[in-house]
C-alpha positions as CSV (number, residue, x, y, z in Angstrom):
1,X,-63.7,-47.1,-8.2
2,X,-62.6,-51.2,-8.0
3,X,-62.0,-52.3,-4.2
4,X,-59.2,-52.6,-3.1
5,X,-57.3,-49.9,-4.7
6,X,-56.3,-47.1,-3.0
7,X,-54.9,-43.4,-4.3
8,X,-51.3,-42.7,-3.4
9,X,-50.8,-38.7,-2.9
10,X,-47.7,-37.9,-4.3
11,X,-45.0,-36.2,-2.5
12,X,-43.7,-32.6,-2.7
13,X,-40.8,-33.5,-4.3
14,X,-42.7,-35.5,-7.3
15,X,-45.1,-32.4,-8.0
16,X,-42.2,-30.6,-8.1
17,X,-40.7,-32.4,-10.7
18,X,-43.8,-33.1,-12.7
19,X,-44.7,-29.0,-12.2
20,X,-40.7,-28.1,-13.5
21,X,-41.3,-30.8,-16.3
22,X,-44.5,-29.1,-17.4
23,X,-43.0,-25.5,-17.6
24,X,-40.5,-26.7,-19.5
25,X,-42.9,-28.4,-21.9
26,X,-44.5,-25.0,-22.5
27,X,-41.1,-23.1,-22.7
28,X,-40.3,-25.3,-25.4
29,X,-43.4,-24.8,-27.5
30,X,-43.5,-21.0,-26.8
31,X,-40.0,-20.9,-28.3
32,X,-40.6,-23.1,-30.9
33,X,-44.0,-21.5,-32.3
34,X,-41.8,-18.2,-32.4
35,X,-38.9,-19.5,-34.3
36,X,-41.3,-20.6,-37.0
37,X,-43.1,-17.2,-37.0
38,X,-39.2,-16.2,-37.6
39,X,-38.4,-18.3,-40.1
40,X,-41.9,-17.4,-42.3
41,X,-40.9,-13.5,-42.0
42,X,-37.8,-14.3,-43.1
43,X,-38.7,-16.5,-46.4
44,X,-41.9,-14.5,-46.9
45,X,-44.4,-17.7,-46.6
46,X,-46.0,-19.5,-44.0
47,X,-45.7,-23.3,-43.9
48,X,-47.1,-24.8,-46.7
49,X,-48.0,-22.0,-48.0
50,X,-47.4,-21.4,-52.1
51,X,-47.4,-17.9,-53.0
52,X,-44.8,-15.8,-55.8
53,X,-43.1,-13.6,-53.6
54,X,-41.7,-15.8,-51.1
55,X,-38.0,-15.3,-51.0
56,X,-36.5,-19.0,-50.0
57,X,-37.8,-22.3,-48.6
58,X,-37.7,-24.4,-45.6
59,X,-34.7,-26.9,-45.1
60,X,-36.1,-28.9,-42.0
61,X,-34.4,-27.9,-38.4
62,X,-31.9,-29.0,-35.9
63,X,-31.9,-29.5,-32.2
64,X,-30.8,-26.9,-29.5
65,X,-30.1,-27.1,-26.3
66,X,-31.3,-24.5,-24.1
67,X,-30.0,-24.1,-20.4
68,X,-33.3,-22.3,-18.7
69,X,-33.5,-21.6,-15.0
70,X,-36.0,-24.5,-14.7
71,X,-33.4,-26.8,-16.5
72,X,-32.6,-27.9,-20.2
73,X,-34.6,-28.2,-23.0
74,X,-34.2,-29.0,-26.6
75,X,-35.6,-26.7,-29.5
76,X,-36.3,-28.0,-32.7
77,X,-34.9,-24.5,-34.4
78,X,-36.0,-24.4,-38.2
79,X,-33.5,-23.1,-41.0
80,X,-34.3,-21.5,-45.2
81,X,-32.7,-23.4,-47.1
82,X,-30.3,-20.4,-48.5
83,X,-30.9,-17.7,-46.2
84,X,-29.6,-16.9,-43.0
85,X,-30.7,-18.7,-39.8
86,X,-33.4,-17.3,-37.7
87,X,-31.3,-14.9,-34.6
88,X,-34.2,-12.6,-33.0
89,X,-35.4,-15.5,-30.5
90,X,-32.7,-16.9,-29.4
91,X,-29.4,-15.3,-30.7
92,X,-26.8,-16.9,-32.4
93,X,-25.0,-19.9,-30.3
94,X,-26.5,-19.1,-27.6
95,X,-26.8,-22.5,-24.7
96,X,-28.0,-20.7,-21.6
97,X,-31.4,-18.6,-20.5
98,X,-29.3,-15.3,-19.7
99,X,-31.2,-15.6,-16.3
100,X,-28.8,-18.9,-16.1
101,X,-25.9,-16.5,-17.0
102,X,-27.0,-13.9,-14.2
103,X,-27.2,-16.9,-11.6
104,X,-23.7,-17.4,-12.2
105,X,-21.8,-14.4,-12.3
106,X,-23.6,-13.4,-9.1
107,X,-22.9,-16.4,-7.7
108,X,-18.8,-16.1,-8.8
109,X,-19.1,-12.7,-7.1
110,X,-21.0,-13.7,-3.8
111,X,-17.7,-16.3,-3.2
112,X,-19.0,-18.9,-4.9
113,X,-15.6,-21.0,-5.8
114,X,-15.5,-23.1,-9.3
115,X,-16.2,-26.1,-7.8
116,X,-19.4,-24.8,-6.1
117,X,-20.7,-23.3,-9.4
118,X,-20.8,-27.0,-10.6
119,X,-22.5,-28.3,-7.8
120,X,-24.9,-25.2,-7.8
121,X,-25.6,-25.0,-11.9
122,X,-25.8,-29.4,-11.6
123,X,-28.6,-29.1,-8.9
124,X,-30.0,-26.1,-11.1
125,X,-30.3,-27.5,-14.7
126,X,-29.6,-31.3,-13.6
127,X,-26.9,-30.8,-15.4
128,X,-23.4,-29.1,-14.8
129,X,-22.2,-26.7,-17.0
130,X,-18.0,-27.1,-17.3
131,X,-15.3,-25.0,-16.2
132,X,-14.8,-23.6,-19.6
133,X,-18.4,-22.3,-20.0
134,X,-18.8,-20.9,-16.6
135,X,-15.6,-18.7,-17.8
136,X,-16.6,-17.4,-20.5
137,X,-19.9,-16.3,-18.7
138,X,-18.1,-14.4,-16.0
139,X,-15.8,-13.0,-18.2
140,X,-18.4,-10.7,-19.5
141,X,-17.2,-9.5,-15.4
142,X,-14.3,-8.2,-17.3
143,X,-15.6,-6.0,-19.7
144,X,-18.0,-4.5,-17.2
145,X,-14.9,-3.7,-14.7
146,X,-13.0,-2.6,-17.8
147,X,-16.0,-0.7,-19.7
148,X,-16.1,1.2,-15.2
149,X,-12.7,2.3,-15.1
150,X,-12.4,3.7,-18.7
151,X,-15.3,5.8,-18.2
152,X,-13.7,9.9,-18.6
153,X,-14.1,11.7,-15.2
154,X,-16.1,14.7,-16.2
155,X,-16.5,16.6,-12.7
156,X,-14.8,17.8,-9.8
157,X,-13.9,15.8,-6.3
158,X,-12.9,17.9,-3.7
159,X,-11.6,14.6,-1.7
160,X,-10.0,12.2,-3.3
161,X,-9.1,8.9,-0.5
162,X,-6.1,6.4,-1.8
163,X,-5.4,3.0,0.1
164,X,-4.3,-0.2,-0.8
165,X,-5.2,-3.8,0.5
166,X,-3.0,-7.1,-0.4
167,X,-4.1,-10.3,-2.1
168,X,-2.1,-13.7,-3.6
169,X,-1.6,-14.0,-7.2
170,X,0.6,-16.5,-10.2
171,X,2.7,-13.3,-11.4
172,X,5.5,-14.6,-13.8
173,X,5.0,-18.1,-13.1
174,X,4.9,-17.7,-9.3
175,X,2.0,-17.1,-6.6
176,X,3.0,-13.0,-5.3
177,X,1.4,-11.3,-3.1
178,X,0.5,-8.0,-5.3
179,X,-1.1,-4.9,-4.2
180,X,-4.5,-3.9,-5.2
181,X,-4.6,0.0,-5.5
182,X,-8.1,1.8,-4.7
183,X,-9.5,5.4,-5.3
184,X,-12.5,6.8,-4.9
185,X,-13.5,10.6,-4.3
186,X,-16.1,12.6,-2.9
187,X,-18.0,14.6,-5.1
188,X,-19.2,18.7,-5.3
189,X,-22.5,17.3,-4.8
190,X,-21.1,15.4,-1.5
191,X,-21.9,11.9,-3.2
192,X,-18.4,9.6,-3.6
193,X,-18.0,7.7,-6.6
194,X,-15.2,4.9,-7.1
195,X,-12.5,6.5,-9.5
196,X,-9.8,4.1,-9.9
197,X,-8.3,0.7,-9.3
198,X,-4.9,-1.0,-10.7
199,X,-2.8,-3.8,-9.0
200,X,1.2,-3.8,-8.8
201,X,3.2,-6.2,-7.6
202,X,3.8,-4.0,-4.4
203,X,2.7,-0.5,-3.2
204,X,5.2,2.1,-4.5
205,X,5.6,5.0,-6.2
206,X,5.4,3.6,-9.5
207,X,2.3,1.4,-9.0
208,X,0.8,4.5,-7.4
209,X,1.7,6.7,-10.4
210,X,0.2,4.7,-13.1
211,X,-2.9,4.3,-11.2
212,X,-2.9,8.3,-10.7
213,X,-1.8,8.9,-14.0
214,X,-4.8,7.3,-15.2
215,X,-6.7,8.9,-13.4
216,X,-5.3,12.6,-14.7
217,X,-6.1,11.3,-18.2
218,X,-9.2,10.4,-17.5
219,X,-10.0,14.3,-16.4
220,X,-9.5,13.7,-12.9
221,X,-9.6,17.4,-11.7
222,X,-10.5,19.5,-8.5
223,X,-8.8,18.0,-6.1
224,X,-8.1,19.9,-2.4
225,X,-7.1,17.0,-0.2
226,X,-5.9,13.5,-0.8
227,X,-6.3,10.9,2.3
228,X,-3.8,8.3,2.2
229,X,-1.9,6.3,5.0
230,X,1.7,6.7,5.4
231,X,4.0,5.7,2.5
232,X,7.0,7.5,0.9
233,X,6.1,6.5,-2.7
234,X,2.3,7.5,-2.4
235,X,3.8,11.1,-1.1
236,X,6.2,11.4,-4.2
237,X,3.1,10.3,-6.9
238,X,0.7,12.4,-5.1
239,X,2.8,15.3,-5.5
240,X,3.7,14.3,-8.9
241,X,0.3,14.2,-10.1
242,X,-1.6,16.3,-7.9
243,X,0.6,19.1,-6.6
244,X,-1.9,22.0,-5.6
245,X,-3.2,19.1,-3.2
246,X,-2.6,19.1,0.6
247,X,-2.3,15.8,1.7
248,X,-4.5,14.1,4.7
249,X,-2.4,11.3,6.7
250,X,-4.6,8.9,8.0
251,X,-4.8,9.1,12.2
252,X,-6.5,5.9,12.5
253,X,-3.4,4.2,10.7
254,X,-0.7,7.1,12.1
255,X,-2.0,6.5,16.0
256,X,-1.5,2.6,15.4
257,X,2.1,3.1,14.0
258,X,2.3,5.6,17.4
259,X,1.4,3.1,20.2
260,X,3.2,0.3,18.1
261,X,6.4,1.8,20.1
262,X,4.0,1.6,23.6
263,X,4.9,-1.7,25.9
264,X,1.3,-3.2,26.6
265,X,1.0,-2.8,29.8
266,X,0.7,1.4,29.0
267,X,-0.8,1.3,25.7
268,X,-4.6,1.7,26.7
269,X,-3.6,4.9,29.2
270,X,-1.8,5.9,26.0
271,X,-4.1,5.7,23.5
272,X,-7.0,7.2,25.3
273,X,-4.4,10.1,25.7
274,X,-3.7,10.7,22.4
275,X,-7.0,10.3,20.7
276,X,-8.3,13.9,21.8
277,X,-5.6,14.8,19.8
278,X,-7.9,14.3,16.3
279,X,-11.3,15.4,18.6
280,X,-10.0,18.9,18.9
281,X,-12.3,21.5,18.5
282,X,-9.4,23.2,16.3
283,X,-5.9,22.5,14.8
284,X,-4.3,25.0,17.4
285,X,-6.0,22.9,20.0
286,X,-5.0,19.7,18.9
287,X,-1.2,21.1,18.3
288,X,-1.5,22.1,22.4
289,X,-3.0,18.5,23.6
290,X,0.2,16.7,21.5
291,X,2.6,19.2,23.7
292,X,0.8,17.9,26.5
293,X,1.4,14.5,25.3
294,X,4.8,14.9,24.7
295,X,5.5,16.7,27.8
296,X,4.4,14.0,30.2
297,X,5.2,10.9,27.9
298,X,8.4,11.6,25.9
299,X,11.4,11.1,28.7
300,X,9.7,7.3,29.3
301,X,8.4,6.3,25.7
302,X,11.2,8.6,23.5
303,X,10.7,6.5,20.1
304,X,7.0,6.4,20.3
305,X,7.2,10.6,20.9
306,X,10.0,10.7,18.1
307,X,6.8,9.5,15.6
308,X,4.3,11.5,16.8
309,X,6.7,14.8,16.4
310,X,7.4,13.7,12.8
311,X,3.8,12.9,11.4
312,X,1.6,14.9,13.8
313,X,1.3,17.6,11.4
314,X,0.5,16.0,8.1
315,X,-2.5,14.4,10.6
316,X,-3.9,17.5,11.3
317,X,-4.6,18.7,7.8
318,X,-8.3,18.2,8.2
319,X,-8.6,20.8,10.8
320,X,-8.5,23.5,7.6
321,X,-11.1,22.1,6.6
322,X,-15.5,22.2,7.2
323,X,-16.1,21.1,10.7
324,X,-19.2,19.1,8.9
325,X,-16.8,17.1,7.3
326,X,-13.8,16.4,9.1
327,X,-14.8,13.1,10.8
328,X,-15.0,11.5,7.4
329,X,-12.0,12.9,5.7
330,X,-9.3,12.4,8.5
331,X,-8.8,8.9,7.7
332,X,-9.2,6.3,5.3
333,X,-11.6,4.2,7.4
334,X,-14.5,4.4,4.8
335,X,-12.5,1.9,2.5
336,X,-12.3,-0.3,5.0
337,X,-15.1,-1.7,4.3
338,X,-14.2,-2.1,1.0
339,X,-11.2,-3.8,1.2
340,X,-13.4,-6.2,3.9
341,X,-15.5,-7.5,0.9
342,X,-12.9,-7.9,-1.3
343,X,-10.8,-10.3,1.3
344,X,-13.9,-12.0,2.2
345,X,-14.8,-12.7,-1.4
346,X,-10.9,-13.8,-2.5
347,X,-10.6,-16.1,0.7
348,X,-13.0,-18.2,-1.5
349,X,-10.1,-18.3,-4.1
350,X,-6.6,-18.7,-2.3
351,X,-4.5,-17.5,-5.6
352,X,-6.0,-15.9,-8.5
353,X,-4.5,-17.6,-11.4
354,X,-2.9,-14.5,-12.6
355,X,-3.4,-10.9,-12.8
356,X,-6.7,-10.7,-15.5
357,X,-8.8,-12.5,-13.1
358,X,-7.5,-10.8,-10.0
359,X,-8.6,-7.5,-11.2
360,X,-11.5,-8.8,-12.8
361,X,-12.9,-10.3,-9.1
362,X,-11.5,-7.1,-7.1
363,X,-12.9,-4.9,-9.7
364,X,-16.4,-6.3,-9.8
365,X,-16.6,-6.6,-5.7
366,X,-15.4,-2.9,-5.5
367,X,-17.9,-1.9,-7.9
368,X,-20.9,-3.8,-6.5
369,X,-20.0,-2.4,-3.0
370,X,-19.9,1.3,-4.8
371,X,-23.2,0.8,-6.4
372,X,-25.0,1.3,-2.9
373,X,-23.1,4.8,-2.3
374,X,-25.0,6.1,-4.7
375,X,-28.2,5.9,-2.6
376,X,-27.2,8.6,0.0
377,X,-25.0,11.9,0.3
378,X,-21.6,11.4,2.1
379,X,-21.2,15.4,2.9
380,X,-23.0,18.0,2.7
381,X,-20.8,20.1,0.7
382,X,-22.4,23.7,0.8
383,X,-20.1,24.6,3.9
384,X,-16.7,23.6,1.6
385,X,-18.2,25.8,-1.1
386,X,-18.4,28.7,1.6
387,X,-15.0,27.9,2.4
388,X,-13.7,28.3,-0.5
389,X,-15.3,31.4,-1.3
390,X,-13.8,32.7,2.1
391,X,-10.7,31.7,0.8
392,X,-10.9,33.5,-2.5
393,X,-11.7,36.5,-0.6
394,X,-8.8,36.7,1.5
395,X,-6.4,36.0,-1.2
C-alpha cells in the first residue's frame, strides 16, 4: 500500500445502497434466466439451437419495468416471433412485485392517505407510483369486500347485533353525511362472524330493510334476538324481516337517552341508580329496582321517568335469556369497537369521493377487524341449546 493514502469506510447509508443495488442485480438475472427457459419451452429449442421440431423462433426482446420491494428494475423479456409471449414468470402487464401491491393496500387500509402512499412507494422504489396506479391496486379491496358480503349464509346465529355509525361522502354531486349499516351475529358454535354491511344516505327503515333483505337472501336464518339501539325504522324492518325475533334494546344507548333529561348536578346519583337496573339477578328483579326508581325520582325528573316507563321493557329482553350470556347481548357495545376503527381510519380521508370507495374502505376495515374474532369463542352456547330444549318441552 503507497503512503499517504488512506481507506475511507463507507457509511451505513452507502452499503445500503450498494447492498439494495446488488439484490437487484441478481433479481434481474434470476428473472431473466427464467424468461428464456420460458421462451425455449415454448418454441421447443434452446438458443441457438437447430433441431426439426421446434415450433417458432426467437424475435429479440423488450424492456420491462418491474416495481420490486427493493426498487425498480428492468427485464430484458424475450418474445417467438409468432407465438404468444412468455406469461408464467411474470404475468401479463404486470409493473409491480405483488409484495409492492400488498405494501400498499395495507398501507391504504392502516390510514395511509393518497398523498402519503406517494411519499411512502417514492422512498420505497425511488420512484413514485401515480395516483391512477395506486387505484387500481386497492381496488382489488373491492372485490374482496364484494366477493365477503356475497358469500350465502349457510348456518344459524342465534344473536344477530344491528348498529350503525356515520361518515361524509360526494352523494349526487354533494359531500352527505350517509349511514354505514353493520351486522354481525353470533353463531351456534358461540363464534360471531360479520354478516352484512350497506350504506344509505340516513338510518331508516328502508336502508335497514335492504341491508336485511340481503341478508334473508343470503340464508340468513335462526335468529332469537336482534340487538339494536333505539330507532323506529330499525323496529318496523326488523319485524319485517325477522318476525319470530324478540328484539334487544340497547341499555348502554337507552340509559344515556335516560339521564339525557337529568340536570348535571343529579346525573351521577342518577345513573349509579339506574344501572342495577341491567345487573339484576332476574328480569322480575330488575322490573322492582325501576319501581324503585320511579318511585323516588319521578315527581322531580317527570320526563326523564316518562322514558324509562316507555323503553324499560324492550331493555330487559336479555333477562330470558342464559345468564352466561347476557352481559354480551344486552347491548351493542361489542361494535363499538368496530365502528372506532372505521372513524379512525376515514379521519385520514375527510370525504370519500363517492359511495364505491366509501364501502370499499368501511368494508375492508370491518373485515380486517372481524378476521381476529375468529381466534376465540364469544359464548359458550351449550346453556342456549339447553334453553331451548327447556323451551320445547314446556310448549
Amino acid at each position: 500500500m503507497e503512503k499517504g493514502i488512506e481507506l475511507v469506510r463507507p457509511g451505513q447509508a452507502e452499503v445500503k445502497a450498494d447492498l439494495n443495488a446488488l439484490f437487484r442485480g441478481a433479481i434481474r438475472m434470476v428473472l431473466e434466466y427464467l424468461l428464456n427457459e420460458e421462451v425455449s419451452q415454448l418454441i421447443g429449442a434452446e438458443r441457438y439451437q437447430r433441431i426439426a421440431s421446434r415450433t417458432d423462433y426467437r424475435n429479440g426482446s423488450y424492456l420491462r419495468r418491474l416495481a420490486t420491494a427493493l426498487g425498480w428494475i428492468e427485464l430484458e423479456v424475450p418474445r417467438p416471433r409468432t407465438g404468444p409471449v412468455p406469461q408464467g414468470v411474470l404475468e401479463r402487464y404486470q409493473r409491480r412485485e405483488e409484495s409492492v401491491n400488498t405494501l400498499v393496500r395495507e398501507a391504504y387500509v392502516g390510514g395511509c392517505s393518497t398523498r402519503d402512499l406517494e411519499r411512502l412507494t417514492e422512498a420505497l422504489l425511488g420512484e413514485g407510483l401515480s395516483r391512477s396506479t395506486m387505484s387500481r391496486i386497492t381496488e382489488e379491496l373491492t372485490e374482496e369486500v364484494e366477493s365477503y358480503f356475497r358469500r350465502p349464509l349457510a348456518k344459524a346465529y342465534p344473536y344477530l347485533f344491528l348498529d350503525a355509525t356515520f361518515l361524509d361522502a360526494r352523494w349526487a354531486g354533494a359531500v352527505e353525511n350517509v349511514s354505514a349499516l353493520v351486522a354481525y351475529g353470533v353463531d351456534e358454535d358461540g363464534h360471531r362472524e360479520l354478516l352484512g354491511l350497506g350504506l344509505g344516505c340516513e338510518e331508516s327503515e328502508e336502508s335497514w330493510s335492504e341491508l336485511l333483505g340481503e341478508l334473508a337472501e343470503r340464508g340468513l336464518q335462526g335468529v332469537r334476538l336482534v340487538i339494536r339501539d333505539e330507532h323506529a325504522g330499525l323496529r318496523r324492518a326488523i319485524r319485517r324481516f325477522l318476525p319470530r325475533a324478540e328484539q334487544q334494546r340497547c341499555w348502554i344507548h337507552f340509559l344515556r337517552n335516560v339521564t339525557a333529561r337529568v340536570p348535571l348536578r343529579l346525573r351521577k346519583q342518577v345513573v349509579a341508580e339506574l344501572k342495577p337496573i341491567w345487573n339484576a339477578g332476574s328480569g322480575e328483579d330488575a322490573q322492582r329496582r325501576a319501581e324503585a326508581w320511579l318511585e323516588k325520582w319521578e315527581g322531580e325528573l317527570p320526563e326523564a321517568a316518562k322514558i324509562l316507563r316507555s323503553g324499560l321493557e324492550a331493555s330487559l329482553t336479555f333477562y330470558r335469556y342464559p345468564k352466561g350470556h347476557r352481559k354480551r347481548i344486552r347491548s351493542t357495545n361489542a361494535l363499538e369497537r368496530l365502528h372506532a376503527e372505521i372513524q379512525r381510519r376515514i379521519g385520514a380521508v375527510g370525504a370519500f369521493p363517492d359511495r364505491k370507495s366509501a364501502l370499499k374502505l368501511v368494508g375492508i376495515c370491518a373485515l380486517r377487524v372481524a378476521h381476529k374474532w375468529s381466534d376465540r369463542r364469544y359464548l359458550d352456547m351449550k346453556s342456549e341449546a339447553q334453553t331451548r330444549k327447556e323451551e320445547a318441552k314446556a310448549a
